[in-house]
Backbone as CSV, one residue per row, in Angstrom:
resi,resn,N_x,N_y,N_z,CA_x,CA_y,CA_z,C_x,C_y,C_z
1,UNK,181.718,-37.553,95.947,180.834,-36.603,96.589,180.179,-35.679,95.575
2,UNK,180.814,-35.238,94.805,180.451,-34.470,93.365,179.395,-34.950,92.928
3,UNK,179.686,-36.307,92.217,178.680,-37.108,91.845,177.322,-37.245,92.290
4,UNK,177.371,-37.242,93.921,176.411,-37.743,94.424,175.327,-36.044,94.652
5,UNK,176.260,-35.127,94.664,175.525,-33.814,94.884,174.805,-33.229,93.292
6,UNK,175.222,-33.814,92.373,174.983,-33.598,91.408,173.781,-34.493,90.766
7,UNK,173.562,-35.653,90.910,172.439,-36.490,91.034,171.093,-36.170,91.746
8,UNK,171.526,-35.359,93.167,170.632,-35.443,93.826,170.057,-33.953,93.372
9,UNK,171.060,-32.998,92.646,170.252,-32.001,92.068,169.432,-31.673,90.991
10,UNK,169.776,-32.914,90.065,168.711,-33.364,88.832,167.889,-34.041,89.638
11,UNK,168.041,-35.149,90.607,166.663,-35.605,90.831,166.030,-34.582,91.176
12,UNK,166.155,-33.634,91.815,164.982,-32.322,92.297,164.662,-31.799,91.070
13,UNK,165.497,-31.475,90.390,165.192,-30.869,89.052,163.616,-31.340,88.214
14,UNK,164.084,-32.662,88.170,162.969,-33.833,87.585,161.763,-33.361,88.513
15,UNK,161.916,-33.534,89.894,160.541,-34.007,90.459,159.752,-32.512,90.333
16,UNK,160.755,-31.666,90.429,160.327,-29.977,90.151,158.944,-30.460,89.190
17,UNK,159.926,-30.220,87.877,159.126,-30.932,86.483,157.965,-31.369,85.909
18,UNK,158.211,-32.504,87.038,157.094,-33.527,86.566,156.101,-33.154,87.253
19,UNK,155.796,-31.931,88.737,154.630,-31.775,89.065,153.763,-30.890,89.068
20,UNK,154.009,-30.269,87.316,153.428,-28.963,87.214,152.258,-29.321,86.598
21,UNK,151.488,-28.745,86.692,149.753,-29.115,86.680,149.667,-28.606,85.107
22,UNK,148.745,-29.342,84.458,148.325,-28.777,82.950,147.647,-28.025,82.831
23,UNK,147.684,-26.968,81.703,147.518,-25.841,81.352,146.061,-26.125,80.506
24,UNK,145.357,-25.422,80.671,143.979,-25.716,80.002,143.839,-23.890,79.017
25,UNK,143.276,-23.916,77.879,143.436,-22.954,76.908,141.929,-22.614,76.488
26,UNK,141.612,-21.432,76.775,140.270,-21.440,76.526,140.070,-19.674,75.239
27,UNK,138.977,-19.659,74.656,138.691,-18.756,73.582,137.223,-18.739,73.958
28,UNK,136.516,-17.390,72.954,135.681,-16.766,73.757,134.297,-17.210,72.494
29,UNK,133.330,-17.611,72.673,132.361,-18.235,71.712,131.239,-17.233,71.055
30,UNK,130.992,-16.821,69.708,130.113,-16.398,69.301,129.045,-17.071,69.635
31,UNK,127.580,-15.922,70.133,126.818,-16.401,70.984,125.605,-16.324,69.133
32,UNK,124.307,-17.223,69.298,123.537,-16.578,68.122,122.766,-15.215,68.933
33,UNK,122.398,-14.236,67.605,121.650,-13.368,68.234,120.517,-13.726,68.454
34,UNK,120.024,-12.913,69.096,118.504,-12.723,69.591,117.679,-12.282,68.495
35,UNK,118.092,-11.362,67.899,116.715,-10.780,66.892,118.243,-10.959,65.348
36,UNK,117.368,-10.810,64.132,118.189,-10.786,63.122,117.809,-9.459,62.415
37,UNK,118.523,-8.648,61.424,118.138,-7.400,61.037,118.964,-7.429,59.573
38,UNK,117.889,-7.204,58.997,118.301,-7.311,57.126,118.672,-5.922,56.743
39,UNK,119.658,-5.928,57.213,120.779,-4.338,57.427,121.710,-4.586,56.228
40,UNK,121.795,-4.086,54.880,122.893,-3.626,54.025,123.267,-2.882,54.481
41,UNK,124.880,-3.387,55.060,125.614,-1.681,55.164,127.004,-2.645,55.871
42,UNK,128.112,-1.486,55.289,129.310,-2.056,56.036,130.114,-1.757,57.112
43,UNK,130.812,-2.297,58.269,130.991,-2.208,59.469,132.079,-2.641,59.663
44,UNK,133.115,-1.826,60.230,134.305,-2.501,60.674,134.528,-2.161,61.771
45,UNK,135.317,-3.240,62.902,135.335,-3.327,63.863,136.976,-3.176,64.268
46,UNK,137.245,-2.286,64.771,138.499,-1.554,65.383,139.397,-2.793,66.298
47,UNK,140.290,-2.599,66.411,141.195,-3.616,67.636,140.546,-3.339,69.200
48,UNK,140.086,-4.107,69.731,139.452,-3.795,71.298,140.474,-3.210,72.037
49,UNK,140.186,-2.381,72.651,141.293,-1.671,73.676,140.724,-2.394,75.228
50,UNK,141.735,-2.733,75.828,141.706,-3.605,77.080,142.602,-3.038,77.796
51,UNK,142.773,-2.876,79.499,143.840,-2.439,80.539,144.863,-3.623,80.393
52,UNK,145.801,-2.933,80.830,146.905,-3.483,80.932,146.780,-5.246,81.493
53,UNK,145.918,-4.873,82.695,145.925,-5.667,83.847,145.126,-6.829,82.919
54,UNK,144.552,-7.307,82.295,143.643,-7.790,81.233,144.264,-8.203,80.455
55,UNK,145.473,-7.135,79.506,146.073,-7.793,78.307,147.311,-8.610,78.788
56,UNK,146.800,-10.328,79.456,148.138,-11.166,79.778,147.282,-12.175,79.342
57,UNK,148.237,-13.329,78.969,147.314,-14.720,78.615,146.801,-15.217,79.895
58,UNK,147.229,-15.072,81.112,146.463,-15.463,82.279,145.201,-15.165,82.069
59,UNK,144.731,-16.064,82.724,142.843,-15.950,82.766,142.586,-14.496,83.962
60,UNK,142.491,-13.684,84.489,142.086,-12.739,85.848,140.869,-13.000,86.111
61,UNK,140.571,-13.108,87.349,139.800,-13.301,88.578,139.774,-12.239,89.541
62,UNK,138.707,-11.465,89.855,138.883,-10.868,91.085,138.445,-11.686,92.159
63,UNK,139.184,-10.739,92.992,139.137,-11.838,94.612,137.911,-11.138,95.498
64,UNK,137.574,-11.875,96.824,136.163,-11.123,97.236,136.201,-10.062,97.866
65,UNK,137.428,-9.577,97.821,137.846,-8.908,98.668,138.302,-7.139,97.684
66,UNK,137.428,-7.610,96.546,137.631,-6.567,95.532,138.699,-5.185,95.293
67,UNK,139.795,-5.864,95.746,141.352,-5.231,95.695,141.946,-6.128,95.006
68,UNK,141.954,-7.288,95.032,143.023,-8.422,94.309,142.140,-8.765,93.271
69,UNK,143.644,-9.404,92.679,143.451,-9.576,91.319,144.042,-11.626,91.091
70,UNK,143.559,-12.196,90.785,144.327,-13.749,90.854,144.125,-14.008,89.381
71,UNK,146.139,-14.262,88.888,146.150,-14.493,87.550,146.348,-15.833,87.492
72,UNK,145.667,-17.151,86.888,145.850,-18.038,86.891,146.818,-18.542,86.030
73,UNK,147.685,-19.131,86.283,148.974,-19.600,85.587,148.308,-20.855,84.505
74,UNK,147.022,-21.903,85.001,147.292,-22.840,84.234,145.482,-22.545,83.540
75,UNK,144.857,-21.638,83.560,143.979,-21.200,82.773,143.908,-20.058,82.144
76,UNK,144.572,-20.230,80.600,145.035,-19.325,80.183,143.932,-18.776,78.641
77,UNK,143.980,-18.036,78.026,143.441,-17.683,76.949,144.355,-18.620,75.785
78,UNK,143.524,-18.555,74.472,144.215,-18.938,73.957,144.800,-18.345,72.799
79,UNK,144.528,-16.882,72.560,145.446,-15.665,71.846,145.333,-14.470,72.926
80,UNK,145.865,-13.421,72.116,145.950,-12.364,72.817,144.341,-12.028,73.250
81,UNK,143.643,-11.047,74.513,142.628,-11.180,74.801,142.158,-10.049,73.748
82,UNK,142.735,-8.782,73.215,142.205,-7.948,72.882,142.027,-8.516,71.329
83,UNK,142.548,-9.190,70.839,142.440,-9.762,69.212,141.305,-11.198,69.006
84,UNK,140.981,-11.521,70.072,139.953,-12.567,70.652,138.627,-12.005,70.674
85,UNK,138.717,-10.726,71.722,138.055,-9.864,71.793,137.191,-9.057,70.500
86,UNK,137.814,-8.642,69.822,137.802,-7.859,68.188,136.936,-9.481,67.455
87,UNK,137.845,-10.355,67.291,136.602,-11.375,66.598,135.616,-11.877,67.445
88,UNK,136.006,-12.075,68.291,134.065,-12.355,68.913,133.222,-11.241,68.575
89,UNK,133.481,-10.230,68.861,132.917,-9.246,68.501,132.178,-8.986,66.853
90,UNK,132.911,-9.002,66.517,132.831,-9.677,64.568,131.590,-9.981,64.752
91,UNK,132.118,-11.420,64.794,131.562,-12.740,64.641,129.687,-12.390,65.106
92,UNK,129.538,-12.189,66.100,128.692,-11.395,66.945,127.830,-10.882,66.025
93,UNK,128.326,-9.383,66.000,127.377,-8.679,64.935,127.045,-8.919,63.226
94,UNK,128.283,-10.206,62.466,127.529,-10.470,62.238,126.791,-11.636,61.839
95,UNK,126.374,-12.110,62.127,125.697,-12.629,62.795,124.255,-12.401,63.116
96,UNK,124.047,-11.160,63.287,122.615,-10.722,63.683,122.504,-9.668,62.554
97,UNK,123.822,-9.524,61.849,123.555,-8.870,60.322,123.600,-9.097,59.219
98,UNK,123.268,-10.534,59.090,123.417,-11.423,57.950,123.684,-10.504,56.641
99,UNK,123.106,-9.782,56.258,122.972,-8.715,54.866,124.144,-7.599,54.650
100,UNK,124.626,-7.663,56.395,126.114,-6.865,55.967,127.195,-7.168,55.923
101,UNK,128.493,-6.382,55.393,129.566,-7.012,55.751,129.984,-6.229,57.116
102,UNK,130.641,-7.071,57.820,130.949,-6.619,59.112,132.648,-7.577,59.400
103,UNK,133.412,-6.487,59.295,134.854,-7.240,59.063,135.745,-6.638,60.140
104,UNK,136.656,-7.292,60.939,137.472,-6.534,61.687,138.576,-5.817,61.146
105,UNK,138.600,-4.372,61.594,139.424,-3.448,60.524,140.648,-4.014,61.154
106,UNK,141.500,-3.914,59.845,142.774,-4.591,60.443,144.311,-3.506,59.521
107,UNK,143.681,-2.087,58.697,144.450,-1.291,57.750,143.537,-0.355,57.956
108,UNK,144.156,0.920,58.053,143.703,2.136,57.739,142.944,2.657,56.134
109,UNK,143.314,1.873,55.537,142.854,2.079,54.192,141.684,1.779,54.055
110,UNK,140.884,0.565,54.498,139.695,0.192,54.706,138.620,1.107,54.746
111,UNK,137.975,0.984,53.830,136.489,1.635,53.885,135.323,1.163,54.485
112,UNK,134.470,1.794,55.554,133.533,1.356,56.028,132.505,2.892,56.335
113,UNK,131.091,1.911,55.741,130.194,2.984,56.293,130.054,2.709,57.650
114,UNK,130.351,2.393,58.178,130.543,2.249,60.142,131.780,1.779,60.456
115,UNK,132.539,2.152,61.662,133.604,1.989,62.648,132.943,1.597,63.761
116,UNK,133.294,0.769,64.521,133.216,0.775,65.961,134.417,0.328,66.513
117,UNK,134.578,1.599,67.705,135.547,1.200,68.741,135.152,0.870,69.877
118,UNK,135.527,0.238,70.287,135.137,-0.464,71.911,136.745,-0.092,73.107
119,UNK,136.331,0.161,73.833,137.332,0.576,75.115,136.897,-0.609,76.269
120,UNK,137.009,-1.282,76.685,136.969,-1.878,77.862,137.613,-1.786,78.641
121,UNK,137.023,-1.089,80.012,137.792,-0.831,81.152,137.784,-1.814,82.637
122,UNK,136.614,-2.609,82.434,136.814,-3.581,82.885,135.996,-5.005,82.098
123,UNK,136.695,-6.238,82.752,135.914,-7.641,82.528,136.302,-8.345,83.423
124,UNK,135.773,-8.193,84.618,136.222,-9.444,85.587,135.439,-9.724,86.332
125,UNK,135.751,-10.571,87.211,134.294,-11.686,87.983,135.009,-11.469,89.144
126,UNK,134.016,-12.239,90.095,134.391,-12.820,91.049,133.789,-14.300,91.337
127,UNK,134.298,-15.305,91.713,134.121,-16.605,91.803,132.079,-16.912,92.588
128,UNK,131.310,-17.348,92.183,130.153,-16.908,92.956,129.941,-16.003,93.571
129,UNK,129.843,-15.168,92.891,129.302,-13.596,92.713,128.885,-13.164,90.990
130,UNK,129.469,-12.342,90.781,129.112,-12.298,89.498,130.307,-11.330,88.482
131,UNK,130.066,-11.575,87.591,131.077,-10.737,86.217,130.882,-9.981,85.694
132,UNK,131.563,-8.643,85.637,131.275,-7.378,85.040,131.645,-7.213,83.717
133,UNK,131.166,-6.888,82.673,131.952,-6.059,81.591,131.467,-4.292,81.760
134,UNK,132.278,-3.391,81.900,132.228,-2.011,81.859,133.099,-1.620,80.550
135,UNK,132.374,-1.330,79.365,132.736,-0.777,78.260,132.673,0.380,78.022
136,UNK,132.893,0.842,76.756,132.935,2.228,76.344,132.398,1.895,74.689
137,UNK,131.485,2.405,73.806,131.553,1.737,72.133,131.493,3.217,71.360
138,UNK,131.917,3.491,70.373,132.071,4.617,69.665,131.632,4.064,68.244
139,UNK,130.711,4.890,67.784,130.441,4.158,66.317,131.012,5.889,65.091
140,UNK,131.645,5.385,64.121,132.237,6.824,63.559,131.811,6.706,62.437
141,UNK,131.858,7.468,61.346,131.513,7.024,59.925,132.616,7.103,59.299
142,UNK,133.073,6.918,57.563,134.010,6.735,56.991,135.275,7.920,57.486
143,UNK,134.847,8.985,57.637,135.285,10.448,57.332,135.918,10.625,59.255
144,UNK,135.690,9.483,60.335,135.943,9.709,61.500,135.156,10.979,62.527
145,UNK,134.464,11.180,61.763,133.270,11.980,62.770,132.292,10.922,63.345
146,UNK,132.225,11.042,64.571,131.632,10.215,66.191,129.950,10.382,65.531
147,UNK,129.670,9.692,65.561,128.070,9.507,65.727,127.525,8.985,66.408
148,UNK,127.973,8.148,67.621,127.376,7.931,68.936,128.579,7.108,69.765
149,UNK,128.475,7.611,70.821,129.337,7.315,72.175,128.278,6.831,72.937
150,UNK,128.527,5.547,73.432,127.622,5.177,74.901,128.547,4.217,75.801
151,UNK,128.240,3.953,76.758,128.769,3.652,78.120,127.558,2.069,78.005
152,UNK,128.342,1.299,78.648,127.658,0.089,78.961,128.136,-0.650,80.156
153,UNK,127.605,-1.190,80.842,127.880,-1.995,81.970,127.012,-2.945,82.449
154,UNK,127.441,-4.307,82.369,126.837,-4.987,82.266,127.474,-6.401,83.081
155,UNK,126.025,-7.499,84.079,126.861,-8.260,84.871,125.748,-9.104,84.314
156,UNK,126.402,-10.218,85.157,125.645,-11.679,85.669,126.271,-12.517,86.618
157,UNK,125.298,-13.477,86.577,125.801,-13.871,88.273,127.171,-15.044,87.516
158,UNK,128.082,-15.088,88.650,129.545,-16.288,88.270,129.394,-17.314,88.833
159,UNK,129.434,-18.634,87.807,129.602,-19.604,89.143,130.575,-19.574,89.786
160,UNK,131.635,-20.631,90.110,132.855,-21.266,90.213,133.788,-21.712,89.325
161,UNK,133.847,-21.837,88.445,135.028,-22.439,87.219,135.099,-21.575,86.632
162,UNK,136.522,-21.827,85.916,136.930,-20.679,84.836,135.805,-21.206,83.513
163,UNK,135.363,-22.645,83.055,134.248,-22.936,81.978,133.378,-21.837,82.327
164,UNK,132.793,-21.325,83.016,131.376,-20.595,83.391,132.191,-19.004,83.292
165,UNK,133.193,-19.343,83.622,133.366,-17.201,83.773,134.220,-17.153,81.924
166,UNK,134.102,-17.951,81.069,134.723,-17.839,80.213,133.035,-17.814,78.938
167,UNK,131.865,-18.553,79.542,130.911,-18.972,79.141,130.126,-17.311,79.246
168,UNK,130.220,-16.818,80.262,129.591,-15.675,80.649,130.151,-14.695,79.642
169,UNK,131.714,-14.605,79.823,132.066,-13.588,79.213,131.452,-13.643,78.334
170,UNK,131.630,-14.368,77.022,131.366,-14.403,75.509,129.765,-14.000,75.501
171,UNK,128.858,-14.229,76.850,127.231,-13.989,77.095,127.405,-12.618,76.844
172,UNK,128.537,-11.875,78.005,128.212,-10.454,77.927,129.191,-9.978,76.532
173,UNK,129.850,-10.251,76.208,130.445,-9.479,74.615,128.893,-9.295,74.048
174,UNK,128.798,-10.620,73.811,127.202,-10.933,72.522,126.315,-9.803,73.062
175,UNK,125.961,-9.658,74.469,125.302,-8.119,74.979,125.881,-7.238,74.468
176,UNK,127.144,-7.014,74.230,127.268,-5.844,73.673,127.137,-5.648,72.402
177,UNK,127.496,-6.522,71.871,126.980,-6.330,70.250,125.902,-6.201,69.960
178,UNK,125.004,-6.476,70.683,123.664,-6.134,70.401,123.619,-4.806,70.463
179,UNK,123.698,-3.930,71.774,124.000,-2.994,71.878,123.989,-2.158,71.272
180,UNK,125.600,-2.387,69.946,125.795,-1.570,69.171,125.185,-1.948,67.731
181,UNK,124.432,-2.766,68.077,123.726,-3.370,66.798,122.614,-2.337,67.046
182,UNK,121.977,-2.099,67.773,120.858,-1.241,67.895,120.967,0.314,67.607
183,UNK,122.519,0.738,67.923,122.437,2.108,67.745,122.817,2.217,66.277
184,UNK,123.576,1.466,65.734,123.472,1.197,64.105,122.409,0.580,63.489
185,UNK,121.187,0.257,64.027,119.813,0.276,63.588,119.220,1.839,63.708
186,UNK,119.729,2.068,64.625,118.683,3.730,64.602,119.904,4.924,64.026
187,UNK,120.911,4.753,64.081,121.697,5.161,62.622,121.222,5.475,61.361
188,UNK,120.748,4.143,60.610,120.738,3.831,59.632,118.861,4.277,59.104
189,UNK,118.296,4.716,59.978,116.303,5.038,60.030,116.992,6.399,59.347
């Protein structure tokens, strides 16, 4: 009887197992810029600050019902979002700043004639509807005195798949780098 109760609890075990759906891993794509700007000057880019609710490898989805939150178990990121976040971002500006260096600060020691911090308070979609990023960007100079604070918020429409709300995102980062590509153009006049 042992035997037979014990068999029949690995077979469940197994079938448990074998019917868990695969995990798909996705990262966020430097977009090219729009305009290019022959900007000497150097720029470092701070660790992205993200909510809690955000910093999990689950992919988040809002629901239509804009109270819920749906973390998908098998569409996941494929590093942390806020260190993903920080190099797209990079990558991004530069990119449209070929002539500078633009490095993600990663030591306090680091010298840069520009800082930028980014706060993101939100990035989420809803499934056909559309995807928000609501940021915050702070640009500082070497010495940590603020030289411009602005607010950004920014959507587009979502399809259905996590490909498209993962496609979007990296659309709206690249918006923001522009963004702050512009106020470090009129910085630098």
């Amino acid at each position: 009887m042992k035997k037979g109760i014990a068999f029949l609890a690995l077979f469940f075990l197994t079938a448990c197992i074998g019917t868990s759906l695969p995990t798909t891993f996705y990262t966020l794509r430097s977009e090219k810029p729009e305009q290019i700007f022959q900007t000497k000057v150097t720029i470092g880019i701070d660790p992205v600050k993200i909510p809690a609710f955000l910093d999990k490898p689950q992919i988040v989805v809002r629901q239509k019902n804009d109270i819920q939150l749906k973390f998908s178990e098998t569409n996941r990121w494929s590093e942390p979002l806020s260190s993903l976040l920080q190099r797209t971002l990079t990558e991004d500006i530069a990119q449209a700043l070929p002539k500078a260096e633009v490095k993600s600060k990663t030591s306090a020691r680091e010298r840069f004639e520009y800082i930028v911090s980014v706060e993101i308070s939100d990035m989420t979609g809803t499934f056909n509807e559309k995807m928000t990023l609501n940021a915050w960007f702070t640009i500082t100079d070497q010495a940590g005195a603020m030289l411009t604070r602005r607010k950004v918020i920014l959507s587009e429409k979502l399809g259905d798949t996590y490909d498209n709300l993962v496609i979007i995102q990296s659309d709206l980062i690249a918006q923001l780098a522009d963004k702050i590509i512009q106020q470090i153009i009129v910085l630098r006049k």
